[in-house]
C-alpha atoms as a printed R data frame, in Angstrom:
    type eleno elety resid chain resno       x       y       z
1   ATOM     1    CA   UNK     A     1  -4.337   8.601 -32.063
2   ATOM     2    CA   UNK     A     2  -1.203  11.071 -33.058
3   ATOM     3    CA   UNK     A     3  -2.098   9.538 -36.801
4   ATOM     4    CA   UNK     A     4  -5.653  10.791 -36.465
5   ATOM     5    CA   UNK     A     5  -4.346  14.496 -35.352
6   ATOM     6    CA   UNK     A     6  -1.820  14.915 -37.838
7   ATOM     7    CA   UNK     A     7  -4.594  14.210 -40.320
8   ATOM     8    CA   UNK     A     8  -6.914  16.205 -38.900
9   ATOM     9    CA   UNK     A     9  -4.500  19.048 -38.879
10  ATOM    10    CA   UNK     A    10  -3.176  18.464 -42.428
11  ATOM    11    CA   UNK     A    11  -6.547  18.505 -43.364
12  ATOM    12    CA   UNK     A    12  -7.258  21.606 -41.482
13  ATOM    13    CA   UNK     A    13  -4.139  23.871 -43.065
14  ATOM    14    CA   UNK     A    14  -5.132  22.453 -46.363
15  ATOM    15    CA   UNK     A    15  -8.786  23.341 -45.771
16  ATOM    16    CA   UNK     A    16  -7.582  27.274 -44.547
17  ATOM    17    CA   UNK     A    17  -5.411  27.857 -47.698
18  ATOM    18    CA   UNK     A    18  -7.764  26.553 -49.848
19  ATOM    19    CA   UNK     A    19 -10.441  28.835 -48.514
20  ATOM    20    CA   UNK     A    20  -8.405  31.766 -48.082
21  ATOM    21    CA   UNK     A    21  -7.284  31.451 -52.073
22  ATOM    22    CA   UNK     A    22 -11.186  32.259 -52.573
23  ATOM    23    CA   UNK     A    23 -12.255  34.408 -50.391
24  ATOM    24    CA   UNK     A    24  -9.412  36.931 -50.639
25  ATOM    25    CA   UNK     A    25  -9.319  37.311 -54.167
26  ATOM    26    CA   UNK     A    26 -12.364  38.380 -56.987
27  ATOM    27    CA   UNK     A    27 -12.818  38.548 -60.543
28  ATOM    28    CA   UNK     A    28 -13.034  42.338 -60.753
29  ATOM    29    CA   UNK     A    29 -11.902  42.269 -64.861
30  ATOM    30    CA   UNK     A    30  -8.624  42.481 -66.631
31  ATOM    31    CA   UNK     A    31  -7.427  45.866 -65.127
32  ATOM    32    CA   UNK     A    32  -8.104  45.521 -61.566
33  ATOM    33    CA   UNK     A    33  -5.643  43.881 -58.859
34  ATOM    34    CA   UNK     A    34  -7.751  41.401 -56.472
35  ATOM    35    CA   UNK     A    35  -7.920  42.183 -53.167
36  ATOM    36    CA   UNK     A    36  -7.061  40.245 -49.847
37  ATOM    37    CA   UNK     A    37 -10.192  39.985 -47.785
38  ATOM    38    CA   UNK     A    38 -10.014  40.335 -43.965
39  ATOM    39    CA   UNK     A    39 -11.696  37.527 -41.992
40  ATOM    40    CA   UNK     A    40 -12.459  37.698 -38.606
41  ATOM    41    CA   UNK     A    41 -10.984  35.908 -36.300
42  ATOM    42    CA   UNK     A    42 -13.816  35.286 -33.928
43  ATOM    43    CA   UNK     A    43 -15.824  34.075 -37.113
44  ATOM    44    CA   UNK     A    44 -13.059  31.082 -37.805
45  ATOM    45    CA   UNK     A    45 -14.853  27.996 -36.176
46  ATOM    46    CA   UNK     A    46 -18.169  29.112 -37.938
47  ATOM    47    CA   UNK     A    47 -16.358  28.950 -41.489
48  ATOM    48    CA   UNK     A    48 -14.037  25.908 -40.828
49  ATOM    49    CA   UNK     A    49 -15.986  23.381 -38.143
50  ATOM    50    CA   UNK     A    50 -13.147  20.617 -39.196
51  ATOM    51    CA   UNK     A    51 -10.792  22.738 -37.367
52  ATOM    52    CA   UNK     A    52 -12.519  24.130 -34.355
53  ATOM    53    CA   UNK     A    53 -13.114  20.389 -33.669
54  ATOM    54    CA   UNK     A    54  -9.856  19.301 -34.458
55  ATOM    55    CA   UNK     A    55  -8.271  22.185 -31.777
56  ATOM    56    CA   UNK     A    56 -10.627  21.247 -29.912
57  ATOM    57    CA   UNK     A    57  -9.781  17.361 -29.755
58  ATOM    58    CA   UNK     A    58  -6.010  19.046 -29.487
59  ATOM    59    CA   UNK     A    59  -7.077  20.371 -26.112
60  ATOM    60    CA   UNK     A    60  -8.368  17.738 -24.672
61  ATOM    61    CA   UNK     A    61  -5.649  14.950 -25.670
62  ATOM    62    CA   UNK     A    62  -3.136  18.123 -23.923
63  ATOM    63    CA   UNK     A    63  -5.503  17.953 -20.809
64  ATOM    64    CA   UNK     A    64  -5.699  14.199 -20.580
65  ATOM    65    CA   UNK     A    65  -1.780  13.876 -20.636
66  ATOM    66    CA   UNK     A    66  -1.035  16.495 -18.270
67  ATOM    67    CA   UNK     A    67  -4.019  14.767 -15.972
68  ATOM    68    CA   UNK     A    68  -1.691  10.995 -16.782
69  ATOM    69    CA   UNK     A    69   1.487  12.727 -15.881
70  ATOM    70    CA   UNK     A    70   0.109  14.171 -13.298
71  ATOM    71    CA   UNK     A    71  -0.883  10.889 -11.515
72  ATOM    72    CA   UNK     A    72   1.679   9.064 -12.635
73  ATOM    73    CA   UNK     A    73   3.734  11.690 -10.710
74  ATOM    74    CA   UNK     A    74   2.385  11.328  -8.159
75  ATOM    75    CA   UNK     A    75   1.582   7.194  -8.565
76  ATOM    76    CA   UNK     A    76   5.771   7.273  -8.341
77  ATOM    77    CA   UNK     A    77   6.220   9.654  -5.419
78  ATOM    78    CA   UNK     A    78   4.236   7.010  -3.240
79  ATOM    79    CA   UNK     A    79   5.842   4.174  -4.473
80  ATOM    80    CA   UNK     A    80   9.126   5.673  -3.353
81  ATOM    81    CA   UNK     A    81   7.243   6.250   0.138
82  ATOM    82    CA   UNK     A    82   6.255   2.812   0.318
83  ATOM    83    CA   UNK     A    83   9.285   1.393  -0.732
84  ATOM    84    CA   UNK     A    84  11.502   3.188   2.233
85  ATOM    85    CA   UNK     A    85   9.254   1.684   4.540
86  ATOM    86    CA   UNK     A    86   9.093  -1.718   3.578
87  ATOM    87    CA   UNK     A    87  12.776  -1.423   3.525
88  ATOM    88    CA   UNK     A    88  12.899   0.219   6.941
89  ATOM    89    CA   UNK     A    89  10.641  -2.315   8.104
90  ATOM    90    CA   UNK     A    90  12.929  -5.084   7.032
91  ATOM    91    CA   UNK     A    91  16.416  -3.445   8.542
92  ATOM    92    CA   UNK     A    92  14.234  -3.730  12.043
93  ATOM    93    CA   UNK     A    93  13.498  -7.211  11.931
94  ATOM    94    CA   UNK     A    94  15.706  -9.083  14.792
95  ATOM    95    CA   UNK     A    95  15.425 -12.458  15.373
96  ATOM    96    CA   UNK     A    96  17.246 -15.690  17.000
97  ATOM    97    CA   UNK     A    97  16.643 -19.292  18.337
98  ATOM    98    CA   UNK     A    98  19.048 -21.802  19.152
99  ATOM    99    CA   UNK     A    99  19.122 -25.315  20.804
100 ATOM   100    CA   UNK     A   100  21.834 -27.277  23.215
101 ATOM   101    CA   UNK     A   101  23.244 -30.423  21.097
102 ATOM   102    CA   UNK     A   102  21.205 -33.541  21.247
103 ATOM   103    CA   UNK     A   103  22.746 -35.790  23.634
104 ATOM   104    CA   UNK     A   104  25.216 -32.980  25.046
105 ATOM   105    CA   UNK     A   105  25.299 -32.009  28.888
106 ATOM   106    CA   UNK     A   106  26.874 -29.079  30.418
107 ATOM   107    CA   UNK     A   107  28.028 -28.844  34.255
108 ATOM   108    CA   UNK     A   108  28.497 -28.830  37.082
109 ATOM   109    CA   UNK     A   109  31.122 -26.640  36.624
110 ATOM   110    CA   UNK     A   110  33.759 -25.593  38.923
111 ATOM   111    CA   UNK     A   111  32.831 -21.378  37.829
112 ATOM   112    CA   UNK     A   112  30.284 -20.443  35.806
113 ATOM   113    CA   UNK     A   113  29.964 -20.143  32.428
114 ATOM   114    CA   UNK     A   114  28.118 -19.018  29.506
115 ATOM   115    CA   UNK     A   115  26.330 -21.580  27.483
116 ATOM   116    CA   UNK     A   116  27.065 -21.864  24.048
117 ATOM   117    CA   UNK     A   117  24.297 -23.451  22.661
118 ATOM   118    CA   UNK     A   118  25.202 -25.939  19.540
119 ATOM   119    CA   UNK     A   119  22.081 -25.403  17.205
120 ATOM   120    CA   UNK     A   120  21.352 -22.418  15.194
121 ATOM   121    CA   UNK     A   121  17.613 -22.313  13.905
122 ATOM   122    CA   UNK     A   122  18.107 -18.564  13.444
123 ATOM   123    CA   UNK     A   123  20.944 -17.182  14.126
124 ATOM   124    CA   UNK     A   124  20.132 -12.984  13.619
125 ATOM   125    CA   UNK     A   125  23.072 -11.604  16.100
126 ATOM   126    CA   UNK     A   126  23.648 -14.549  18.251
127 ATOM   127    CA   UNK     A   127  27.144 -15.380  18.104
128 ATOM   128    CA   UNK     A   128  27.590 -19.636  18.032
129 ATOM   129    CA   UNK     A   129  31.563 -18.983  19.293
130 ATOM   130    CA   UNK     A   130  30.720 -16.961  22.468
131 ATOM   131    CA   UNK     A   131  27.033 -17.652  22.927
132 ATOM   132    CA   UNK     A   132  26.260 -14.028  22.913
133 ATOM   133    CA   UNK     A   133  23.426 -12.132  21.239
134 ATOM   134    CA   UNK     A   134  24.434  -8.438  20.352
135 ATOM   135    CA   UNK     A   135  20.963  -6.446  19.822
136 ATOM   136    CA   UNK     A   136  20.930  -4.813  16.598
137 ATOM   137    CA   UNK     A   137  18.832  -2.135  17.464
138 ATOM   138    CA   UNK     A   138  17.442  -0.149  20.357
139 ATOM   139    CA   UNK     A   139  13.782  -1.300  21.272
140 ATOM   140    CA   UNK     A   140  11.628  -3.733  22.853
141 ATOM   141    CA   UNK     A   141  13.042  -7.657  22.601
142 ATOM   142    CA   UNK     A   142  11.117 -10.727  23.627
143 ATOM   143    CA   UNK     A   143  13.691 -13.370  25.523
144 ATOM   144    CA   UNK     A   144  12.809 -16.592  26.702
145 ATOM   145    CA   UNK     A   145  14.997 -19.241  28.395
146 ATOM   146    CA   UNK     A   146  14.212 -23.555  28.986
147 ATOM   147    CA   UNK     A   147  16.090 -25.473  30.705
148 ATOM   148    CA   UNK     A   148  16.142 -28.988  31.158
149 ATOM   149    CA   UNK     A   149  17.990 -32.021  32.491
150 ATOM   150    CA   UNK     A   150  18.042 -36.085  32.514
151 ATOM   151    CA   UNK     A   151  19.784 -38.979  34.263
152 ATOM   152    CA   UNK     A   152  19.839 -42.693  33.985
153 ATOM   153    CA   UNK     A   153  20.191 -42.358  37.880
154 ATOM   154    CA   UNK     A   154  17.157 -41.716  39.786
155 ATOM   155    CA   UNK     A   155  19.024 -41.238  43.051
156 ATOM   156    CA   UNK     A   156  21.415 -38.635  41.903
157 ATOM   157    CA   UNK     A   157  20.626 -35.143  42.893
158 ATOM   158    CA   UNK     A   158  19.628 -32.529  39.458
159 ATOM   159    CA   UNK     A   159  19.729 -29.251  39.459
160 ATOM   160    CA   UNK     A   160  18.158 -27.592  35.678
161 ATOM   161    CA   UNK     A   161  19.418 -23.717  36.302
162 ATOM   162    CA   UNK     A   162  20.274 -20.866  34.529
163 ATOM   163    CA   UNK     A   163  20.426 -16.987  33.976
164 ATOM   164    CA   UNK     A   164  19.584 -14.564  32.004
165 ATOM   165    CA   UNK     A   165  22.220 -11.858  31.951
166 ATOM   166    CA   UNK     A   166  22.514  -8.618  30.184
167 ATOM   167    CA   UNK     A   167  26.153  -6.879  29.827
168 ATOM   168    CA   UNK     A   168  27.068  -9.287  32.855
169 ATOM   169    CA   UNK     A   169  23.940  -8.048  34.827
170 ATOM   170    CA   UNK     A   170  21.491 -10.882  35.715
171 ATOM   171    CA   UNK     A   171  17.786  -9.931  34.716
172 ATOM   172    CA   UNK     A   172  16.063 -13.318  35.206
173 ATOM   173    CA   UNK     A   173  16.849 -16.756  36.277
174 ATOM   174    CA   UNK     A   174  14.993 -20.151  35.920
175 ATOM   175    CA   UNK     A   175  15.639 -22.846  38.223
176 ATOM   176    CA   UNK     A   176  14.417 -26.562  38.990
177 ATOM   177    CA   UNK     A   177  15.568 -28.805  41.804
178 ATOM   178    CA   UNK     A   178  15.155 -32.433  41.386
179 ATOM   179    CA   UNK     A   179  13.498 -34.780  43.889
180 ATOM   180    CA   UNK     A   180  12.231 -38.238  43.196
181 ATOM   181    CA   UNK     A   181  12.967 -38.178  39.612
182 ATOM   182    CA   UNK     A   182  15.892 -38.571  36.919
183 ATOM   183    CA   UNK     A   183  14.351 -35.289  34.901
184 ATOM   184    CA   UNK     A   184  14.325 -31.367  35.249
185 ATOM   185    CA   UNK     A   185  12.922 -28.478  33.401
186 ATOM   186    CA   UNK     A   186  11.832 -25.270  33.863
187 ATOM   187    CA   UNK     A   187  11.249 -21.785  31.395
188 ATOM   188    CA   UNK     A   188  11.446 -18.277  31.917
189 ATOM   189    CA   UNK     A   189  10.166 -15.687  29.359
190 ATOM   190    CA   UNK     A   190  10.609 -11.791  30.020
191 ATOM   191    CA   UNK     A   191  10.271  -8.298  27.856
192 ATOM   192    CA   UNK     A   192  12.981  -6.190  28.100
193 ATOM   193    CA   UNK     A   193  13.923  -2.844  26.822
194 ATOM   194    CA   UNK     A   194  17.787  -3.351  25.122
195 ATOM   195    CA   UNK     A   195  19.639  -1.130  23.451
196 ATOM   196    CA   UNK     A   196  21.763  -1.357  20.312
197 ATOM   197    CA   UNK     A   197  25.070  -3.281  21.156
198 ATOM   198    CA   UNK     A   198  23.881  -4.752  24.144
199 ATOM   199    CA   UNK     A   199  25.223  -7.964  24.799
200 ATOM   200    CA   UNK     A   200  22.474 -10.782  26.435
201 ATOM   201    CA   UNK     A   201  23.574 -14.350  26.978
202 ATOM   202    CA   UNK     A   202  22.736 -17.524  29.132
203 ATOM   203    CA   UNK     A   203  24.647 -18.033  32.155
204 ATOM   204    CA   UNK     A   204  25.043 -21.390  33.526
205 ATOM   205    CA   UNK     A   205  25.813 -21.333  37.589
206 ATOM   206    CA   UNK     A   206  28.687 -23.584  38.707
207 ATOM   207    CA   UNK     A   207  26.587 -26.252  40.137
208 ATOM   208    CA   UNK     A   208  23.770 -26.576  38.209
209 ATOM   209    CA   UNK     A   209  23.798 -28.781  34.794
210 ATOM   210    CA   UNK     A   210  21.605 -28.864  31.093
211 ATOM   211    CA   UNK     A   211  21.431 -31.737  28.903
212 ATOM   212    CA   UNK     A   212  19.747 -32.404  25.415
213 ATOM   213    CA   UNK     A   213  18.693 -30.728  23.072
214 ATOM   214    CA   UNK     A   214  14.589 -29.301  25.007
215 ATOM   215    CA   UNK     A   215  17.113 -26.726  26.481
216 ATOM   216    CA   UNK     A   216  16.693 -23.311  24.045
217 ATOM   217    CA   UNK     A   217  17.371 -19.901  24.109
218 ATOM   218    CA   UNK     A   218  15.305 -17.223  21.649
219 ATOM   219    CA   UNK     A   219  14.875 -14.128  21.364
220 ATOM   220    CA   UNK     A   220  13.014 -11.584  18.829
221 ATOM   221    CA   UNK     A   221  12.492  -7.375  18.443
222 ATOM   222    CA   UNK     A   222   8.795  -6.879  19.198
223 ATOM   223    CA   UNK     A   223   9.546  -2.901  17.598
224 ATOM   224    CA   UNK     A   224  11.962  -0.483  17.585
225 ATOM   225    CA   UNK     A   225  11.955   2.412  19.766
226 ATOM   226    CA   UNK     A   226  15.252   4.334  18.412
């Protein structure tokens, strides 16, 4: 394309000087100067077509890339947009699961005490050394609690309890009392509105007991409200 102008316009100068060498001068004999003609400049494109067109292609290629950078302006300006959401989006994602140890029983205790569960499946802010998950952000979270217990025995008396506690304030608890059978298990699942640094964990009442790994704890932002 820029070959195609440049030869356009070489052949338009060329095509101007060559014109204006004959129309400015005359033959007028031996003794008389020639003298420069005037054209007009309105009268240009009807004398020279080649280079009306040729400004005229000039023109246009001048509006089509001011139209390109134009859009590719703003093509830019909304990928920027888009981008700061997605990565807004990601920084709000919260999530956690994790499971009691296969095999592994907890209580009765002489206190209580905070489970620590043994298995991370996803471990966003849940801390495996103090069984605590910190909340990220201020918003909406999703919490849900199973517990579960099992004896060889079927005479010994189960009970499968827990709570869920929030900065060392119980919100929730989930209980089951055995009778006539060696197994318990029961599940809780609330909404609750947290906000950023709160501290939410399982607490485990001095004579209740968990065992196996069906007992879980999860958690997961639903949105952010901060």
């Amino acid at each position: 394309m820029r070959g195609l102008v440049l030869l356009c316009l070489f052949g338009t100068v060329l095509g101007h000087k060559w014109d204006e060498s004959f129309k400015s001068f005359e033959w007028l004999g031996s003794d008389e100067e020639p003298q420069e003609s005037d054209p007009k400049p309105d009268s240009l494109c009807q004398e020279d077509r080649s280079s009306c067109e040729c400004c005229q292609m000039l023109k246009q290629i001048h509006r089509v890339e001011e139209l390109f950078n134009r859009s590719m302006a703003a093509l830019q300006h909304n990928l920027k947009i888009a981008q700061s959401a997605l990565k807004k989006i990601r920084a709000q994602r919260s999530a956690f699961s994790v499971v009691l140890g296969d095999a592994y029983c907890i209580g009765p205790n002489s206190n209580d005490k905070i489970v620590v569960y043994t298995t991370i499946l996803v471990g966003d802010g849940y801390d495996m050394s103090t069984g605590v998950f910190t909340a990220p952000l201020t918003g909406l979270y999703s919490l849900a609690v199973t517990v579960y217990t099992i004896t060889e025995r079927m005479w010994q008396s189960l009970t499968s309890c827990a709570t869920l506690s929030v900065n060392n304030v119980p919100v929730a608890s989930v209980r089951d009392l055995g009778k006539g059978d060696n197994q318990d298990s029961a599940s809780i699942a609330v909404v609750l509105n947290l906000k950023a640094g709160d501290r939410v964990f399982v607490l485990l009442p001095s004579h209740c007991m968990l065992c196996s790994d069906q007992n879980t704890f999860t958690g997961f932002l639903l949105y952010a409200t901060d």
